[in-house]
Legacy VTK file of the C-alpha trace (Angstrom):
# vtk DataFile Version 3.0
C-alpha trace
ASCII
DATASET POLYDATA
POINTS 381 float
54.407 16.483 -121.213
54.558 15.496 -117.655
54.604 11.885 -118.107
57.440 10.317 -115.944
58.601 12.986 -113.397
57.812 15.676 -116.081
60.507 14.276 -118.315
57.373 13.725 -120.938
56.549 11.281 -123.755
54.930 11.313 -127.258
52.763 8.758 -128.556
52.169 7.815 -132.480
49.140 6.243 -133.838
48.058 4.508 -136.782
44.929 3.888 -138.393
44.365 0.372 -139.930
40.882 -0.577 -141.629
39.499 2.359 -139.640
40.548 1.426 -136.260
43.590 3.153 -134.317
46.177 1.949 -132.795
48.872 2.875 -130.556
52.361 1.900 -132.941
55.199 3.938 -130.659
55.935 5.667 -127.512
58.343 8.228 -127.632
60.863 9.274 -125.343
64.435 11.565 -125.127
67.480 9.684 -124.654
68.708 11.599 -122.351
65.754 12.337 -120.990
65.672 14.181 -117.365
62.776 15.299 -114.898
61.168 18.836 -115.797
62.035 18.890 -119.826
58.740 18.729 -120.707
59.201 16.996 -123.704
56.422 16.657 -125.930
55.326 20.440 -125.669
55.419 20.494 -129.497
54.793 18.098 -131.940
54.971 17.980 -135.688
54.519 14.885 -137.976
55.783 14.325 -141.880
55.626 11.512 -143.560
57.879 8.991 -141.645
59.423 11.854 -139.795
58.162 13.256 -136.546
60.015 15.979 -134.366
59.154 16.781 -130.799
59.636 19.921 -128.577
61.546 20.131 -125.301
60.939 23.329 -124.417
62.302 23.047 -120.661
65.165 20.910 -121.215
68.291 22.090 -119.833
66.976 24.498 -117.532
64.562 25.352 -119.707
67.084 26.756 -122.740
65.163 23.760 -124.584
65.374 21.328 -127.439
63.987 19.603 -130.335
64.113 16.011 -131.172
64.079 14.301 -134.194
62.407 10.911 -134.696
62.086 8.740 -137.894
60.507 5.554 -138.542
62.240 2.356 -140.717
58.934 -0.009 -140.899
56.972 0.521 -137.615
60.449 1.236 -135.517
60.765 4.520 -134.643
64.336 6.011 -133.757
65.652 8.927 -132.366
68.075 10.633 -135.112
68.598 14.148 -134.130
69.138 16.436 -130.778
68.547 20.506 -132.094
69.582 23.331 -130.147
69.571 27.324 -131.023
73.212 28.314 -131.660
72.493 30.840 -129.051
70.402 28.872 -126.789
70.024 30.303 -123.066
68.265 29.886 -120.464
64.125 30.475 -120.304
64.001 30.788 -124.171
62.130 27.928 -124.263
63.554 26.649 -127.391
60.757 23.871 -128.604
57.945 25.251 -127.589
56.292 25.430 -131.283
57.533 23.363 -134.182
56.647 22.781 -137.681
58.213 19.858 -140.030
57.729 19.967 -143.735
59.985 17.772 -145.498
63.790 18.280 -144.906
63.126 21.809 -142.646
61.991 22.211 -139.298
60.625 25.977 -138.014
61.130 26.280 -134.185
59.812 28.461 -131.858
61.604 30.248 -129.188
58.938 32.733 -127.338
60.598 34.015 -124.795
64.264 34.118 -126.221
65.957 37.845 -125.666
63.726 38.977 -122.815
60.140 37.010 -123.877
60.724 39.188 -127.312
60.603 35.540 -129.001
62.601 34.197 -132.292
61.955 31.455 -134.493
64.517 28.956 -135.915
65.152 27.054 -139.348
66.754 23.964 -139.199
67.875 21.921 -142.549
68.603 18.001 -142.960
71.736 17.505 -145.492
71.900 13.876 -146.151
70.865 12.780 -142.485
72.686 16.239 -140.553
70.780 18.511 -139.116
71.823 22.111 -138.944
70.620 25.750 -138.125
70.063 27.525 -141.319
68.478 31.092 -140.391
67.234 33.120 -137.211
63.866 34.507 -137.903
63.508 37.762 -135.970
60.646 40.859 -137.221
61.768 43.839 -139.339
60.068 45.873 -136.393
61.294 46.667 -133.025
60.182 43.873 -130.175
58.455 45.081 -127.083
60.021 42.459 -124.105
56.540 40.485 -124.443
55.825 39.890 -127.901
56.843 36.488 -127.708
57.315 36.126 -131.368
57.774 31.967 -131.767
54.792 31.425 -129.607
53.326 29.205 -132.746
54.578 28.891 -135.757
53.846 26.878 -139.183
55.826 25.903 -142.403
54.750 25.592 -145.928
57.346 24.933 -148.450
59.046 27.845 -148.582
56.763 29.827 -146.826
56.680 30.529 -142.848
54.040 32.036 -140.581
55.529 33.136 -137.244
53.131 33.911 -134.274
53.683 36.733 -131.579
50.773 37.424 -129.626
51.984 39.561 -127.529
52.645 41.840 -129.872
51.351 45.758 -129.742
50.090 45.471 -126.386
48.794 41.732 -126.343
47.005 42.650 -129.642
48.912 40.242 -131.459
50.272 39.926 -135.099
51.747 36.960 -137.272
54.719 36.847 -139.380
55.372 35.747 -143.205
58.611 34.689 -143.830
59.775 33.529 -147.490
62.942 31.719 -148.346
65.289 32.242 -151.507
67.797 29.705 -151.046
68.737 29.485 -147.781
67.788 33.116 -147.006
64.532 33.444 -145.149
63.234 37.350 -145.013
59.739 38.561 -143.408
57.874 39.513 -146.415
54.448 40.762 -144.700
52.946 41.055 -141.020
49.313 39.909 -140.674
46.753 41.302 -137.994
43.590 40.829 -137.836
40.545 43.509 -138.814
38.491 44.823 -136.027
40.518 43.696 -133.290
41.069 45.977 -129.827
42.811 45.450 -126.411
44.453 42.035 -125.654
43.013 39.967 -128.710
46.018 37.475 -128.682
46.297 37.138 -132.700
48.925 34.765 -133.558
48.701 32.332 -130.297
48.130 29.732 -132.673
48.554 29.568 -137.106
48.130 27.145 -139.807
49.560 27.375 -142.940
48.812 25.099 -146.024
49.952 26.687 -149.297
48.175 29.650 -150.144
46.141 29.897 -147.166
46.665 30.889 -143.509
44.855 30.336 -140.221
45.257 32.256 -137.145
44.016 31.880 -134.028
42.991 34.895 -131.567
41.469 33.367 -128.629
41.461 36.613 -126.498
38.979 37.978 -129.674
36.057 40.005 -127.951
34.088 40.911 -130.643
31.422 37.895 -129.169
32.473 38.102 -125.775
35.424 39.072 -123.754
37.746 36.318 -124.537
35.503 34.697 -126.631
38.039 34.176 -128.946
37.473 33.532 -133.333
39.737 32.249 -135.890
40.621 34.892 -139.280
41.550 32.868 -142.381
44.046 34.419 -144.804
44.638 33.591 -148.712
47.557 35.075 -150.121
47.007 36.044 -154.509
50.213 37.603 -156.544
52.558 37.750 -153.270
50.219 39.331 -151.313
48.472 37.877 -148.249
44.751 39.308 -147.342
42.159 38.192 -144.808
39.256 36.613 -146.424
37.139 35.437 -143.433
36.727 35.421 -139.615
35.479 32.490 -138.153
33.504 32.334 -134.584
31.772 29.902 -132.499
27.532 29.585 -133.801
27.286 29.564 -129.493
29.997 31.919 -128.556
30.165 32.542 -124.826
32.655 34.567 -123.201
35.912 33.101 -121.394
35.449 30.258 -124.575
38.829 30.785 -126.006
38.364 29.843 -129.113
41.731 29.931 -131.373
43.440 28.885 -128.641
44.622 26.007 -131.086
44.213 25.633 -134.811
44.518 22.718 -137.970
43.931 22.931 -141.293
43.765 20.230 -144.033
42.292 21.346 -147.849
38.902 22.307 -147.570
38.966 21.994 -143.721
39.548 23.950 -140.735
39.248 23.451 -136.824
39.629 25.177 -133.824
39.722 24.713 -130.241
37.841 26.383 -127.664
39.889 25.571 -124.692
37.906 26.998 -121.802
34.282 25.928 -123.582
31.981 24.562 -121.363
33.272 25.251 -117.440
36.884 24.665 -118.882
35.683 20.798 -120.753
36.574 22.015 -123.897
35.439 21.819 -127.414
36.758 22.498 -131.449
34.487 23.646 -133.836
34.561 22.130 -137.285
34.276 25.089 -140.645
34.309 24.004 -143.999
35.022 26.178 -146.941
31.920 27.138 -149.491
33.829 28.625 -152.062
30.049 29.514 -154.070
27.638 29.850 -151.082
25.669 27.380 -151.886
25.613 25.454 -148.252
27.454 22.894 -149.958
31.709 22.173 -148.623
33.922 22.390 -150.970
34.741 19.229 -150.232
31.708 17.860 -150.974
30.317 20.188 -154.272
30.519 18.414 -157.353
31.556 22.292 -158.494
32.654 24.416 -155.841
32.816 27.262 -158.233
29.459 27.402 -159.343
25.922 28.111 -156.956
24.738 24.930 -157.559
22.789 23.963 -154.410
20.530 21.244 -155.697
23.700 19.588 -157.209
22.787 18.811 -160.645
25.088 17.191 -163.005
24.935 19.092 -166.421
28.640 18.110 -167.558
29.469 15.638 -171.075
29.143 12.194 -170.992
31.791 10.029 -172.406
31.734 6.268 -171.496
28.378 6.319 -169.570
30.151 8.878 -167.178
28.531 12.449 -166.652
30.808 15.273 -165.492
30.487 17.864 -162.694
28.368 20.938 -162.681
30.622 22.895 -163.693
32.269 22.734 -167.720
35.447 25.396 -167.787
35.081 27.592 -170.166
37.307 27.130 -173.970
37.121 23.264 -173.422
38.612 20.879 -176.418
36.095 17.944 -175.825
37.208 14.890 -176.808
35.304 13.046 -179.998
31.759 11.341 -179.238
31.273 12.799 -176.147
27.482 12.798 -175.422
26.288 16.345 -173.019
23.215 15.426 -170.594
20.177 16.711 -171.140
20.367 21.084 -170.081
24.121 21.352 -170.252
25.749 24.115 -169.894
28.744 24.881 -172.557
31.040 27.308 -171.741
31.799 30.251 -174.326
35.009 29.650 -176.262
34.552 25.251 -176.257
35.381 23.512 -179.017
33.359 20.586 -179.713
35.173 17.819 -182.176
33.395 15.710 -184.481
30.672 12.782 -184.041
29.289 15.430 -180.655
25.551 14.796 -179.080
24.028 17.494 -177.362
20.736 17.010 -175.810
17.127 18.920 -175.483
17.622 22.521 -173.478
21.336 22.605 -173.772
22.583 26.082 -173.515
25.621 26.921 -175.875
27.938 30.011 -175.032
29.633 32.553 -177.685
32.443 31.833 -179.819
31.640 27.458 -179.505
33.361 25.815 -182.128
31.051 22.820 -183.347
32.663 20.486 -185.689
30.843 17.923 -188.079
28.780 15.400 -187.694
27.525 16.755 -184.548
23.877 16.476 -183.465
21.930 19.022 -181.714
18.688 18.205 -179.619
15.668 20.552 -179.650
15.171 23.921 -177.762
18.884 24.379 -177.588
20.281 27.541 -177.188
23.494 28.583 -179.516
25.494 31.990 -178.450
26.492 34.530 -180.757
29.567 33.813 -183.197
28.933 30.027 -182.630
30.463 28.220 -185.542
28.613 24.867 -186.864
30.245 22.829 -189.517
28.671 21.410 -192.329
27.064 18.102 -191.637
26.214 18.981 -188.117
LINES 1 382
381 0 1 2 3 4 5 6 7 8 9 10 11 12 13 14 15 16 17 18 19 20 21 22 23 24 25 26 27 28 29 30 31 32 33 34 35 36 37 38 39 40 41 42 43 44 45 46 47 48 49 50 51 52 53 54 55 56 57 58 59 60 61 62 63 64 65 66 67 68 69 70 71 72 73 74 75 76 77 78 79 80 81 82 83 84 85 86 87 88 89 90 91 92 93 94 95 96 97 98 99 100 101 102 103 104 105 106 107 108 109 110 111 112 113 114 115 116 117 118 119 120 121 122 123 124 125 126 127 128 129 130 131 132 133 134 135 136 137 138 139 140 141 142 143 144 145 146 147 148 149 150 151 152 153 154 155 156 157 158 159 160 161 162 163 164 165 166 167 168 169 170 171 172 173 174 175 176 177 178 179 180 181 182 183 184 185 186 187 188 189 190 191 192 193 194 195 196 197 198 199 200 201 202 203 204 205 206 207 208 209 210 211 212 213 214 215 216 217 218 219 220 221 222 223 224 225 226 227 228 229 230 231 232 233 234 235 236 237 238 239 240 241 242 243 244 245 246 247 248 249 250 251 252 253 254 255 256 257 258 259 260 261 262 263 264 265 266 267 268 269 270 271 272 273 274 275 276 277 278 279 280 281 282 283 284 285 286 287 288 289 290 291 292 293 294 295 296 297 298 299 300 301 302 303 304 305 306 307 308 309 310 311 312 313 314 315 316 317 318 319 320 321 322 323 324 325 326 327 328 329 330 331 332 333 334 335 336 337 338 339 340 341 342 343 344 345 346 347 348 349 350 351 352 353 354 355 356 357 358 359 360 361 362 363 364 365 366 367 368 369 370 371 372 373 374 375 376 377 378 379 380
C-alpha cells in the first residue's frame, strides 16, 4: 500500500508444479501519491478487485482487474454514489462472481456502510447501500470487513456497542439486499472488537475479535458460525493453544472447506503469527479433511464400507443404501438400517446388519454375522 510515494501496488501469483511465481504487478491508472491502493484485495477466478481506500482525499475507490491469458487489465474504476471525503470507500472488499461487497467504515461520521456493486455484461454499477436496521453510534464503523457468499453478506462493525463489536447478515432477493440477523459473540465484555475481520463460505461464518480477553487482555480468538433453516448460530470459539495477552489474534481471518486461519498480529514482540484449526466434525482427532468419515468416531480409521471392483468404501455406509449388484462388504461391515442389498451380494465374517435390510437372492452371508430385526432375506440367499 505504500509502494511508490504511497500511491500502492498489488501483486498476483501463480503456482506452477508447486513453485510460485510472480505473473502481474498491479497498479491504478490514474494512480496518485497517498491512495493507498491495495488496502483491500479480493480474487475470483480471473477477476481480481483492489481497494483504494485514500484515493481522492481519501473518499476512496475500488478497482477492477481481469486477466485474458496471463495479461491482466484494468476494466473498472467504482465509487459510492455518495462518496465523500474520509469514508474510506475500499477499505474491505469481497468479489464473488459478478458482485463486489465494499466497505466504507467511516462513511456518515465513522458510522460505516457497505456497498454492492453488479457487472451487467462488462458495466459495473451500484446496486444497494447496506446500512443496519439499528441505530449507529458515530464509531461503529460498520464496513470495517466484510465478506460475500452468493447471495449472502456478512458485514463487520467493530465498533459497535461500545467497541464490543457485532457482524451483519445481509441476504439478497433479486437485487434487494436486507439484514436478516446480527451476530455477536457469547461471553464477550468491554472492547472485544467482534467483526474486525469475517469469512464467509456458504453456510458457515468466521469472525474475528482480536480485542477478545477471555485469555488475556487483547488476546484476541476467532467464533465460527453455521447457519441451519435460515438461522445463523455460533458453534465454536477458537483461541491460540499459547495465548498471551496483546496477541491479537482475529485480527485477520480465511477460510477454505474444512479449514480456517487466523492471524495474531502482535504475536511474538509484534513478529506475528496465524494459527492453523481444522474442523473434526466427530471428535475423533482426525480433520475433516482428512477422515475417511467425518461423521462417524472412527479414530483408528478403519475401512468397513462394500467392495465393488477391488475398491473398499469409507467408514461410514449411509443409512437406506440401494447397493449396486455383486458388491462384496469387507470383513466387520457395518450396514446401515433401511439398505437394500440387490442380488449376487457377499457379506463377510462379523458383519453387522441393521433393521429393516432388504437382502435379495443369491446373496451370501459369512459366519457370526449379525442381522437386525425385520431384516428381509430372499429365498436362495
Amino acid at each position: 500500500i505504500w509502494d511508490s510515494s504511497n500511491r500502492g501496488a498489488a501483486y498476483v501469483f501463480v503456482r506452477s508444479g508447486g513453485v510460485w511465481s510472480e505473473q502481474a504487478k498491479l497498479t491504478a491508472s490514474d494512480g496518485l501519491s497517498g491512495d493507498i491502493f491495495g488496502a483491500s484485495v479480493s480474487l475470483d477466478g480471473d477477476r481480481v478487485v483492489v481497494g483504494a481506500s485514500s484515493d481522492d482525499g481519501n473518499v476512496g475507490s475500488v478497482y477492477v482487474y481481469e486477466r485474458s491469458g496471463e495479461l491482466w487489465t484494468e476494466k473498472a474504476r467504482l465509487v459510492a454514489s455518495d462518496g465523500a471525503a474520509y469514508d474510506h470507500f475500499g477499505y474491505s472488499v469481497s468479489l464473488d462472481g459478478d458482485r463486489v461487497l465494499i466497505g466504507a467504515f467511516r462513511d456518515n461520521g465513522w458510522r460505516g456502510s457497505a456497498y454492492m456493486f453488479l457487472n451487467t455484461g462488462g458495466i459495473w454499477s451500484q446496486e444497494a447501500k447496506l446500512l443496519p436496521s439499528d441505530a449507529q453510534h458515530w464509531r461503529d464503523q460498520v464496513g470495517v470487513s466484510d465478506s460475500l457468499s452468493g447471495d449472502t453478506a456478512v458485514i463487520g462493525a467493530y465498533g459497535d456497542d461500545g467497541i464490543l463489536g457485532s457482524a451483519y447478515i445481509f441476504n439478497r432477493s433479486g437485487t434487494s439486499w436486507t439484514q436478516s440477523q446480527k451476530l455477536t459473540g457469547s461471553g464477550q465484555v468491554g472492547h472485544s472488537g467482534f467483526g474486525g475481520s469475517v469469512k464467509l463460505q456458504g453456510d458457515t461464518a468466521l469472525i474475528g475479535s482480536l480485542w477478545d480477553d477471555a485469555n488475556g487482555t487483547d488476546a484476541g480468538a476467532g467464533f465460527v458460525f453455521t447457519r441451519s433453516a435460515g438461522v445463523w448460530s455460533e458453534q465454536d470459539k477458537l483461541i491460540a493453544s499459547d495465548p498471551v495477552p496483546g496477541d491479537l489474534l482475529g485480527h485477520a481471518v480465511a477460510m477454505d472447506s474444512s479449514i480456517s486461519v487466523l492471524g495474531a498480529q502482535s504475536k511474538d514482540s509484534n513478529t506475528g503469527a496465524a494459527y492453523i484449526y481444522a474442523k473434526d466434525s466427530d471428535s475423533d482427532d482426525i480433520p475433516d479433511n482428512f477422515d475417511n468419515c467425518p461423521t462417524v468416531y472412527n479414530p483408528g480409521q478403519e475401512q468397513t464400507g462394500y467392495n465393488v471392483g477391488g475398491q473398499f468404501g469409507d467408514a461410514c455406509v449411509d443409512p437406506e443404501v440401494n447397493f449396486p449388484d455383486s458388491a462384496d462388504f469387507a470383513p466387520d461391515a457395518t450396514i446401515g438400517a433401511g439398505s437394500t442389498l440387490n442380488k449376487d451380494i457377499t457379506i463377510s465374517s462379523g458383519a453387522d446388519i441393521g433393521e429393516n435390510v432388504t437382502l435379495n437372492k443369491n446373496s451370501s452371508v459369512g459366519e457370526n454375522t449379525t442381522v437386525g430385526d425385520s431384516t428381509v432375506i430372499d429365498q436362495g440367499t
